[in-house]
C-alpha positions as a Markdown table, in Angstrom:
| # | Residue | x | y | z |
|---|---|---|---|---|
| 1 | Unk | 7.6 | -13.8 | 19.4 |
| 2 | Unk | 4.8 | -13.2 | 17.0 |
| 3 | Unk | 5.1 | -14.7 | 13.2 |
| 4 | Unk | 3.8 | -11.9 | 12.0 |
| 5 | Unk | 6.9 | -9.7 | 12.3 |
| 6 | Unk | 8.4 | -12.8 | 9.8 |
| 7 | Unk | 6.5 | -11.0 | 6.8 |
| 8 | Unk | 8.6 | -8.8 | 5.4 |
| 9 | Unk | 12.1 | -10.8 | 6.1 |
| 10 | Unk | 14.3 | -13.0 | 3.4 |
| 11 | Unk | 13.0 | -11.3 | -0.2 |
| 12 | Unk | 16.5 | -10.3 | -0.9 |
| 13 | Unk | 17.4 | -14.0 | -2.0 |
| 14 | Unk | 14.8 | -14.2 | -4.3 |
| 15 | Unk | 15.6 | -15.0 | -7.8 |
| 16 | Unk | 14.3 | -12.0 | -10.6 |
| 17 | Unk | 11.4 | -13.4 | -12.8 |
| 18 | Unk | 11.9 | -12.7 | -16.5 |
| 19 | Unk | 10.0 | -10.6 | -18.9 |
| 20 | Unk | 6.4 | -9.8 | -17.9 |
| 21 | Unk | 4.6 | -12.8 | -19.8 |
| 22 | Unk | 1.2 | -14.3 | -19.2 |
| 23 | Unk | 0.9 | -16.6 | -16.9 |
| 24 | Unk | -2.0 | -18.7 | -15.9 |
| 25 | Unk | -5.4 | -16.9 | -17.6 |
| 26 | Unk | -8.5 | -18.1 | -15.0 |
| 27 | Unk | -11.7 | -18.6 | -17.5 |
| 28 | Unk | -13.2 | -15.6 | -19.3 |
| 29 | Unk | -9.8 | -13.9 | -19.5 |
| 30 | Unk | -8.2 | -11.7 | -22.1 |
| 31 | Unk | -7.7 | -8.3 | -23.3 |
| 32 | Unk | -11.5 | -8.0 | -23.2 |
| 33 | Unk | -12.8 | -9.1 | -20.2 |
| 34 | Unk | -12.1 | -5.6 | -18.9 |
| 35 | Unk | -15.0 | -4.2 | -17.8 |
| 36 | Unk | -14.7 | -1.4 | -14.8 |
| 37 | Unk | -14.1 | -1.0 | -12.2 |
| 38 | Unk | -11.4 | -3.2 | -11.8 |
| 39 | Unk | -8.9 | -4.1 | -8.7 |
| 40 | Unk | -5.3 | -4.5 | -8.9 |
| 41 | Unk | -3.4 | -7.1 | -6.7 |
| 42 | Unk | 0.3 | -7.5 | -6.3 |
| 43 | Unk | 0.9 | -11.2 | -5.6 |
| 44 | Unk | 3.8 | -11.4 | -3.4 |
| 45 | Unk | 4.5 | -14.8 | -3.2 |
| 46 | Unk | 2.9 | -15.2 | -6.6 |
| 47 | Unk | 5.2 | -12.9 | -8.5 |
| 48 | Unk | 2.4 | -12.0 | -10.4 |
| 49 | Unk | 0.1 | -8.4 | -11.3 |
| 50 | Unk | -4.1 | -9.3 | -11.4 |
| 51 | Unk | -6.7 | -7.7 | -12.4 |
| 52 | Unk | -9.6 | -8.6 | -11.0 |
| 53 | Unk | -13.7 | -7.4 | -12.5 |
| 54 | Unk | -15.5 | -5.9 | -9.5 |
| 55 | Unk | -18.5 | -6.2 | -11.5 |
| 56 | Unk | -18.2 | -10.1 | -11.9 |
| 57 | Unk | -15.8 | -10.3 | -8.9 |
| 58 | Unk | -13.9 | -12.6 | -11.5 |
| 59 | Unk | -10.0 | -12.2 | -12.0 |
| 60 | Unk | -9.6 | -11.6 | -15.9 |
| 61 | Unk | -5.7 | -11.3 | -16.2 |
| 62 | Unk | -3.0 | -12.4 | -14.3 |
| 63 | Unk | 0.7 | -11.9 | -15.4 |
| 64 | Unk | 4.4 | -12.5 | -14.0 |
| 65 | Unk | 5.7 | -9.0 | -12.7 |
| 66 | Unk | 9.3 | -9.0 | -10.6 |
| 67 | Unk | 10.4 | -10.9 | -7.4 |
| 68 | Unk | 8.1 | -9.8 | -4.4 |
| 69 | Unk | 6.1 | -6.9 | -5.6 |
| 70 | Unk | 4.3 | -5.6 | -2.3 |
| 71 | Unk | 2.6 | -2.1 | -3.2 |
| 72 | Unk | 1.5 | -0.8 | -6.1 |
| 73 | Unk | -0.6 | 2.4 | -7.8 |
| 74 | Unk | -2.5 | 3.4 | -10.6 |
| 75 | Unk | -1.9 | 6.6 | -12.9 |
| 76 | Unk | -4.1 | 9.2 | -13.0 |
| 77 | Unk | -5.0 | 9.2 | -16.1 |
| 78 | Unk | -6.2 | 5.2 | -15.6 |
| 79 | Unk | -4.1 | 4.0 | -18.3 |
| 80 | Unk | -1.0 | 2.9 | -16.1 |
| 81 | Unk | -0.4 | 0.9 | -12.9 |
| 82 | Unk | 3.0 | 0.9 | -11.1 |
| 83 | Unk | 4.2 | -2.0 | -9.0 |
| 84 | Unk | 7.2 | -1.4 | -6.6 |
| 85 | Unk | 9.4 | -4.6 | -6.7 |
| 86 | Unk | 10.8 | -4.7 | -3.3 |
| 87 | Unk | 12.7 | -8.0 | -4.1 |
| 88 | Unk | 14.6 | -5.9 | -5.9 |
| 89 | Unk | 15.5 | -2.5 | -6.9 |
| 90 | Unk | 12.6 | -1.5 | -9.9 |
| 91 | Unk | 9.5 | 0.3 | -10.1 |
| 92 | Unk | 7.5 | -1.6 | -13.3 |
| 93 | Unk | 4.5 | 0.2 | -15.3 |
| 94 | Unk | 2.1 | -1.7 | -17.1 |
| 95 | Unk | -0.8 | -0.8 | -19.2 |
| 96 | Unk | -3.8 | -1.0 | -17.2 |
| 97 | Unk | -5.8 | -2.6 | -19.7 |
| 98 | Unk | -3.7 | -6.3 | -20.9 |
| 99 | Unk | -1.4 | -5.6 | -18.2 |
| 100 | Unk | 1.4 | -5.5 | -20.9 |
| 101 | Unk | 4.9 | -4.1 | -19.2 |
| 102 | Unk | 5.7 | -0.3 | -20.4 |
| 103 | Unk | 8.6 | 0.7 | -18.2 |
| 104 | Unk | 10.8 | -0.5 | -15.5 |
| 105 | Unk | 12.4 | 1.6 | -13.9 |
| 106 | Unk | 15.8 | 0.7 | -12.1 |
| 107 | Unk | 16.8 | 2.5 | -8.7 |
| 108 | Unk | 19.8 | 1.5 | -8.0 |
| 109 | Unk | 21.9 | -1.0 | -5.6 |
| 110 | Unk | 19.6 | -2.3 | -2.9 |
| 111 | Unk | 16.5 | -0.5 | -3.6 |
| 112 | Unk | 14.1 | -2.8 | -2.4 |
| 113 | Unk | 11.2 | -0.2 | -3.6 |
| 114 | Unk | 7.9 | -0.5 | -1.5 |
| 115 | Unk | 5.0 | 2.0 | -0.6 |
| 116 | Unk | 4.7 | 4.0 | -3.6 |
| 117 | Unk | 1.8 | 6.9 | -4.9 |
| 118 | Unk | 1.1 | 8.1 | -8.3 |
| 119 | Unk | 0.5 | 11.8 | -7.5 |
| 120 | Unk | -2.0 | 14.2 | -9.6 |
| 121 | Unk | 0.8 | 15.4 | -11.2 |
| 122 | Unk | 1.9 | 12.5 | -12.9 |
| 123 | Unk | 5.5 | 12.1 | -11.1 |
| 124 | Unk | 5.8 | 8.9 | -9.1 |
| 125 | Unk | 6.8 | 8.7 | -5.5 |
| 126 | Unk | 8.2 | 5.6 | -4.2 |
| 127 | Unk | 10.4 | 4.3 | -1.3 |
| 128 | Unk | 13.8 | 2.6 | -1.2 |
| 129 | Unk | 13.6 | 0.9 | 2.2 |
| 130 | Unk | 17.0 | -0.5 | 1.2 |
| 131 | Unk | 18.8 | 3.2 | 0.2 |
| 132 | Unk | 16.9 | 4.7 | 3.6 |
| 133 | Unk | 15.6 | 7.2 | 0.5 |
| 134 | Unk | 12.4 | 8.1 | -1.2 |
| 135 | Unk | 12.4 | 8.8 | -4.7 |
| 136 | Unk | 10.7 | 10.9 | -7.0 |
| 137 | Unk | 10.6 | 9.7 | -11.0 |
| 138 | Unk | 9.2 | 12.8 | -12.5 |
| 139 | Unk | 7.5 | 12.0 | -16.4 |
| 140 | Unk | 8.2 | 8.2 | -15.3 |
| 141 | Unk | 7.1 | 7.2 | -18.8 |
| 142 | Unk | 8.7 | 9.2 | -21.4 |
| 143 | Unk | 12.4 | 8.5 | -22.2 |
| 144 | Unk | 13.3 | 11.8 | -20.7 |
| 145 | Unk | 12.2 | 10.7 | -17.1 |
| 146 | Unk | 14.2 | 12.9 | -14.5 |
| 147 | Unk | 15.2 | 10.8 | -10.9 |
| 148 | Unk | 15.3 | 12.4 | -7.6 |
| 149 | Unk | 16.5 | 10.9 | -4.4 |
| 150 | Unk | 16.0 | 12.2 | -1.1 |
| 151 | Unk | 17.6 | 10.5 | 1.9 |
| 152 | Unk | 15.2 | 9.8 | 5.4 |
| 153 | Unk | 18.6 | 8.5 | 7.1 |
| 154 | Unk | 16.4 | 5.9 | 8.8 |
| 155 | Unk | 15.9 | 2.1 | 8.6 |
| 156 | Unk | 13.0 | 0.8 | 6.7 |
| 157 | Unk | 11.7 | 3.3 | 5.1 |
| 158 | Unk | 8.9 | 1.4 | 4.3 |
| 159 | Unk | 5.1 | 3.0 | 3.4 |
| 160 | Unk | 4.7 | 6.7 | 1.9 |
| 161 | Unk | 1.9 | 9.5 | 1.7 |
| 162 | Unk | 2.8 | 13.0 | -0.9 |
| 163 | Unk | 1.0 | 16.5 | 0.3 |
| 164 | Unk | -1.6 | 17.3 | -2.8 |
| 165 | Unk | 1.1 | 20.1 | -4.1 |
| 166 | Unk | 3.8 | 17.2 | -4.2 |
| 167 | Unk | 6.0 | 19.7 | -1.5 |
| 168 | Unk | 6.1 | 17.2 | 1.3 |
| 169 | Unk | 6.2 | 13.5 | 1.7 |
| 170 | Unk | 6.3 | 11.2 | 5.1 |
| 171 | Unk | 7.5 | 7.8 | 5.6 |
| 172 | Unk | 7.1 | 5.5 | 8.4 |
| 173 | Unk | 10.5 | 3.8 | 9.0 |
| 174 | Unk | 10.5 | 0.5 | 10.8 |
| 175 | Unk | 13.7 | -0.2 | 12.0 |
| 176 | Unk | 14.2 | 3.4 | 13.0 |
| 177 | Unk | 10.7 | 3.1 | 15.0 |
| 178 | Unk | 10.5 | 6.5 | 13.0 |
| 179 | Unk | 7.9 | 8.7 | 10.9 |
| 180 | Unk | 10.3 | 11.4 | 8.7 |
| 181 | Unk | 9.0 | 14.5 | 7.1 |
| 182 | Unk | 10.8 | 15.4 | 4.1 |
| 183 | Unk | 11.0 | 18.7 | 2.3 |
| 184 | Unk | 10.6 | 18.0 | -1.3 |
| 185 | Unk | 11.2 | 21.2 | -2.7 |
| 186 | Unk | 14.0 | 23.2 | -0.6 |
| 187 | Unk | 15.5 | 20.2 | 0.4 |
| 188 | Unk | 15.6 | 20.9 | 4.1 |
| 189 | Unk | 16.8 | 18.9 | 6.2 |
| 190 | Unk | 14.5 | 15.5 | 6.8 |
| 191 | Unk | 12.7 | 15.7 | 10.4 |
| 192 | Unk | 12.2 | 12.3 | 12.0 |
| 193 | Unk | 9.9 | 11.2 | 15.6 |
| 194 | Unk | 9.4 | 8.3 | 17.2 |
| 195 | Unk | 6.4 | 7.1 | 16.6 |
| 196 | Unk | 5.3 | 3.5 | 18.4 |
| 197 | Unk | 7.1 | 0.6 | 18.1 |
| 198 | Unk | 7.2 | -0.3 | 14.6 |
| 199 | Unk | 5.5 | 2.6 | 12.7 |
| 200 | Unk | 4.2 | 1.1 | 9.4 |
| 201 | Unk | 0.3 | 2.7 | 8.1 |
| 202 | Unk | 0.6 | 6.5 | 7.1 |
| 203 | Unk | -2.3 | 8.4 | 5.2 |
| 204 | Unk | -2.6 | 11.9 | 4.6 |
| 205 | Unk | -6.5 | 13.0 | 5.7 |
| 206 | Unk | -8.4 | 15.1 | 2.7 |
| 207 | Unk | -8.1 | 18.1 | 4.5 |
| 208 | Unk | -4.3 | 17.6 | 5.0 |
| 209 | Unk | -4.7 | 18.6 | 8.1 |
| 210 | Unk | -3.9 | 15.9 | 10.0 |
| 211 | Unk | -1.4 | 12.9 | 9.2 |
| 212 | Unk | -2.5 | 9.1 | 10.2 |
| 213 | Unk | 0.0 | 6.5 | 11.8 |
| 214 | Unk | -0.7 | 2.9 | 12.8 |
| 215 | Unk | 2.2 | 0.9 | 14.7 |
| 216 | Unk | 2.0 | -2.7 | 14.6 |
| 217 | Unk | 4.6 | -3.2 | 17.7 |
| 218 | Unk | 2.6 | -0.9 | 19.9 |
| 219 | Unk | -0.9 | -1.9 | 18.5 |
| 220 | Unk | -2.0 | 2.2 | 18.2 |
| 221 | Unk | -2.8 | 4.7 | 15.7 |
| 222 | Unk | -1.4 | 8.7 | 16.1 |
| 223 | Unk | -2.8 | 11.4 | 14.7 |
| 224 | Unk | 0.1 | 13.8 | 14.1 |
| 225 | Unk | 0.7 | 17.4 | 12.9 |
| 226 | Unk | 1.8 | 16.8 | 9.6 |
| 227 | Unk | 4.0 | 20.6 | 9.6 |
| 228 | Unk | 5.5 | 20.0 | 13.4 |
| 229 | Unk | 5.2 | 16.3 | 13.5 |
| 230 | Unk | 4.2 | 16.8 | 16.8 |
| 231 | Unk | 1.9 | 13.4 | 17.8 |
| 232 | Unk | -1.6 | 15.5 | 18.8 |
| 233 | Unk | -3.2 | 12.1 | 19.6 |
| 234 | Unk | -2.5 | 8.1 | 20.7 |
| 235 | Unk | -5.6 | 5.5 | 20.4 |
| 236 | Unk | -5.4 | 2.1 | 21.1 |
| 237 | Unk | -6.7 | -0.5 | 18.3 |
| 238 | Unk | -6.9 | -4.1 | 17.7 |
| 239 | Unk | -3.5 | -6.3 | 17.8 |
| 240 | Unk | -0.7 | -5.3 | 15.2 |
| 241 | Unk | -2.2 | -2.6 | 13.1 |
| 242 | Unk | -0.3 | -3.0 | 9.9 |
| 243 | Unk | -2.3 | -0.5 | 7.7 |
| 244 | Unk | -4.2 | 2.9 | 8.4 |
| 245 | Unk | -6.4 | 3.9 | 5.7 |
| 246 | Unk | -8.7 | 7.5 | 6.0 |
| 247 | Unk | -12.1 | 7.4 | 4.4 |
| 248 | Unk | -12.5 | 9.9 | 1.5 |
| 249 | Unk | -15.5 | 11.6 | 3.5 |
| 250 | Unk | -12.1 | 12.0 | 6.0 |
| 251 | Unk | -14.8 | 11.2 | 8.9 |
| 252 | Unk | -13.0 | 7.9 | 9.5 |
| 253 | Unk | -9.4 | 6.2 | 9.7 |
| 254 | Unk | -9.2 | 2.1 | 9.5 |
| 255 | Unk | -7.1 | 0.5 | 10.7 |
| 256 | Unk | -6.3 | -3.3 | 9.8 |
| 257 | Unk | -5.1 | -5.5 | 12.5 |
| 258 | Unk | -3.9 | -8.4 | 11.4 |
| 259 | Unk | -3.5 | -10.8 | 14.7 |
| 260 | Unk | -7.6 | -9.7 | 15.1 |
| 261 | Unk | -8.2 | -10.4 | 11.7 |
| 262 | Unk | -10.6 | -7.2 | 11.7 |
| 263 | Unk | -10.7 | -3.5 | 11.4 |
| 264 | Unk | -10.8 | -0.7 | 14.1 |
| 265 | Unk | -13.0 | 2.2 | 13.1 |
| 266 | Unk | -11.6 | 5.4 | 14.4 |
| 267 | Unk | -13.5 | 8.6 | 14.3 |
| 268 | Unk | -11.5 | 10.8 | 13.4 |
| 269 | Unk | -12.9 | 14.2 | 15.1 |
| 270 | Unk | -13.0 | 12.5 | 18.1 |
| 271 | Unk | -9.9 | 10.2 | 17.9 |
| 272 | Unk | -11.9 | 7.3 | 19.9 |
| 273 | Unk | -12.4 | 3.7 | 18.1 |
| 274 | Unk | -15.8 | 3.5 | 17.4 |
| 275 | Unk | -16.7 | 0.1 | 16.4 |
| 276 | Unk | -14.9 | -2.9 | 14.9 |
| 277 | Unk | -15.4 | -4.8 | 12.0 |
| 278 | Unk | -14.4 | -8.2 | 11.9 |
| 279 | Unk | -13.4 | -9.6 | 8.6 |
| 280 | Unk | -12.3 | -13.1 | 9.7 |
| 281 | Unk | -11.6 | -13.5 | 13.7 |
| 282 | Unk | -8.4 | -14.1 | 15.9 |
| 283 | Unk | -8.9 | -17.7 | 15.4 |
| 284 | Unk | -8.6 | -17.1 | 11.6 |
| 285 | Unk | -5.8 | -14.9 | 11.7 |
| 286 | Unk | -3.0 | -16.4 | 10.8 |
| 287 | Unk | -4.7 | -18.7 | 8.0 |
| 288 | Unk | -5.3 | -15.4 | 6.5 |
| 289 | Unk | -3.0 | -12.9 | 7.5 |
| 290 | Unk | -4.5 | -9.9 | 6.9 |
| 291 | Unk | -2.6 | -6.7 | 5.8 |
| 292 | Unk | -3.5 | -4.2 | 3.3 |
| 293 | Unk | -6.8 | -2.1 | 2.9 |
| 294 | Unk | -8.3 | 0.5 | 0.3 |
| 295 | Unk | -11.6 | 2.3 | 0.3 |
| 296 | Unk | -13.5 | 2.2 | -2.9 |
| 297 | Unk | -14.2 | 5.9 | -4.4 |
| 298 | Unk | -17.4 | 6.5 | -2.8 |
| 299 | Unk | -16.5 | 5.3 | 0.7 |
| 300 | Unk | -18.6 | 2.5 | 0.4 |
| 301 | Unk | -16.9 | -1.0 | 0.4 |
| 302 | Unk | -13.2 | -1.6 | 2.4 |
| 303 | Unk | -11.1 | -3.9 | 0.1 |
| 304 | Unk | -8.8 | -6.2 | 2.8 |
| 305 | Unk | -5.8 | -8.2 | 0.9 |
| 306 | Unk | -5.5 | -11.0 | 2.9 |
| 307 | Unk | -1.7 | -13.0 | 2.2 |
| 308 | Unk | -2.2 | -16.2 | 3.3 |
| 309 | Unk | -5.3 | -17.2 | 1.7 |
| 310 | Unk | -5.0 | -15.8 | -1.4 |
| 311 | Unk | -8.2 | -13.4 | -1.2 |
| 312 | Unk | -9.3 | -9.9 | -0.7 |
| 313 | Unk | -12.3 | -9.1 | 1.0 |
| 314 | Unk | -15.1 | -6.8 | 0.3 |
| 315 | Unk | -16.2 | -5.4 | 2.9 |
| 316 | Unk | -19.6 | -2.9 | 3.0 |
| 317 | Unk | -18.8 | -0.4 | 5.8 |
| 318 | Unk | -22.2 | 0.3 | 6.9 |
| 319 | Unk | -23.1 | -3.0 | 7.6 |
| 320 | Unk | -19.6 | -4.4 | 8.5 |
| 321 | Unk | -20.4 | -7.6 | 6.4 |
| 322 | Unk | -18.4 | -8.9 | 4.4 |
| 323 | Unk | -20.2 | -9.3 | 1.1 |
| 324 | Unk | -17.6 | -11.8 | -1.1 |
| 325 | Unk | -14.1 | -13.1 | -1.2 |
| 326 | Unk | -12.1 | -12.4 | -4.4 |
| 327 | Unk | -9.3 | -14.8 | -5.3 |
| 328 | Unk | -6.3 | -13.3 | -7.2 |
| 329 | Unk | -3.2 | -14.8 | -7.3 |
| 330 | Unk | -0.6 | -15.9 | -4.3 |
| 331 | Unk | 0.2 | -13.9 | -1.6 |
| 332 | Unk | -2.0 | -10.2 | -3.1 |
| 333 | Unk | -0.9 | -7.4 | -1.0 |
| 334 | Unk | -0.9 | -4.2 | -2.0 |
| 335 | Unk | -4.3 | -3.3 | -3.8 |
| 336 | Unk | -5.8 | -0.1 | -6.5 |
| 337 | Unk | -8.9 | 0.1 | -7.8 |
| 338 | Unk | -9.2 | 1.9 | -11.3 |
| 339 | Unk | -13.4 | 3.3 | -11.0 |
């Protein structure tokens, strides 16, 4: 029906890349060219881990990573970023700064690791769409690193948000049309709810209050209890709404909607879309293919990776322009910004 449901298909065949050495170095690269702030991009079809200047707006370091790295996340301390490999079945750290490889960290059969968050309490959290689990690596880079597994028992279990006191986590599961609640600490059992068709975006608001769903199938967003996972509200936003993303002011939720090529603003008191944004148009769509968005620190600029192209765009949020387009690598996806 639509190509964009192609996206995520045939990365299991994909042949493993080797170790994690330099690949093509645009102009000005090199260990230092690494002025902050500084945005990560997992290049999908690329292979690769950038680093791109938001000073400059240049890309200063590109390096091969693993087969189909789609999200990724930086430590917080700002010396680490973690890339999930979901052409495979590791999670692989690398030093912030020359992008040199630390750590990889193997899952297990079928992993296929993909939305992952670095919580404040150093552990990682990660998903294994293909062990319908979620991992936790606690101390993921010492060499005594302790693994956890928790099972959603749905399909896809494919993006992730982590409570602040690291208690709770939620997936969205695709296949299973599903968002699951699972119990980090007692080890309950995991509470699923349809959600949509084809739940993917989930963000936890500041306040915690409140838990953020887009479905691309169903083109809506849901704001949902995150305790009783009971669905408070439905809004309808542009076409195929593969990412949410809450302001840190937690006065707005984004969503970005890749067959508009734009963002729908949704207030988030009010649960009503408010304005949109475009950041191409329909017409540019699928020359782009829009997917993954992050808010800079200060709520400021909305950073859009967009696949087809090869570029992520900055968007300023009060004006809805967008101010440049930053090239980094084939196929960027999932995107961190170290301040």
């Amino acid at each position: 029906m639509r190509m964009w449901r192609s996206m995520a298909a045939g990365v299991a065949a994909l042949t493993m890349l080797a170790a994690c050495a330099p690949v093509e170095q645009p102009e000005g690269s090199g260990a230092a060219a690494t002025m902050p702030p500084s945005l990560f991009v997992a290049g999908k079809r690329g292979n690769t881990l950038s680093k791109v200047d938001l000073a400059s707006g240049k890309e200063v370091l590109r390096v091969a990573s693993c087969t189909n790295p789609h999200e990724l996340a930086t430590s917080p301390d700002g010396q680490h970023v973690a890339l999930a490999c979901y052409g495979g079945t590791s999670v692989d750290i690398f030093t912030t700064e020359a992008l040199e490889r630390v750590a990889s960290i193997d899952l297990g059969e079928k992993a296929r690791p993909h939305g992952i968050v670095w919580h404040a309490n150093d552990d990682l959290y990660v998903t294994a769409e293909g062990r319908r689990s979620i991992f936790r690596l606690r101390n993921p880079l010492s060499d005594a690193r302790e693994t956890f597994e928790f099972g959603t028992g749905k399909e896809g279990s494919h993006m992730l948000a982590v409570s602040p006191d690291a208690r709770t986590a939620w997936t969205t599961d695709l296949g299973s049309r599903t968002v699951t609640r699972i119990d980090l600490v007692t080890r309950r059992a995991p509470l699923s709810v349809t959600v949509g068709e084809e739940p993917e975006g989930i963000w936890l608001a500041p306040d915690g209050r409140t838990l953020w769903v887009s479905a691309r199938g169903s083109d809506q967003a849901f704001a949902l209890d995150p305790a009783s996972m009971e669905v408070r509200e439905t809004i309808a936003t542009g076409r195929f709404p593969l990412r949410i993303a809450v302001r840190p002011q937690g006065d707005v939720a984004v969503t970005s909607d890749l067959a508009d090529g734009g963002l729908s603003v949704i207030d988030t008191a009010t649960a009503r879309v408010v304005r949109s944004i475009a950041v191409s148009s329909p017409a540019e769509a699928e020359a782009r293919q829009q997917v993954t968005i992050l808010w800079s620190a200060d709520g400021e600029r909305i950073y859009v990776a967009e696949t087809a192209s090869d570029t992520v765009a900055e968007v300023d949020y009060a004006s809805g322009r967008v101010l440049r387009r930053l090239s980094a690598g084939e196929g960027g996806d999932g995107l961190a910004i170290l301040p």
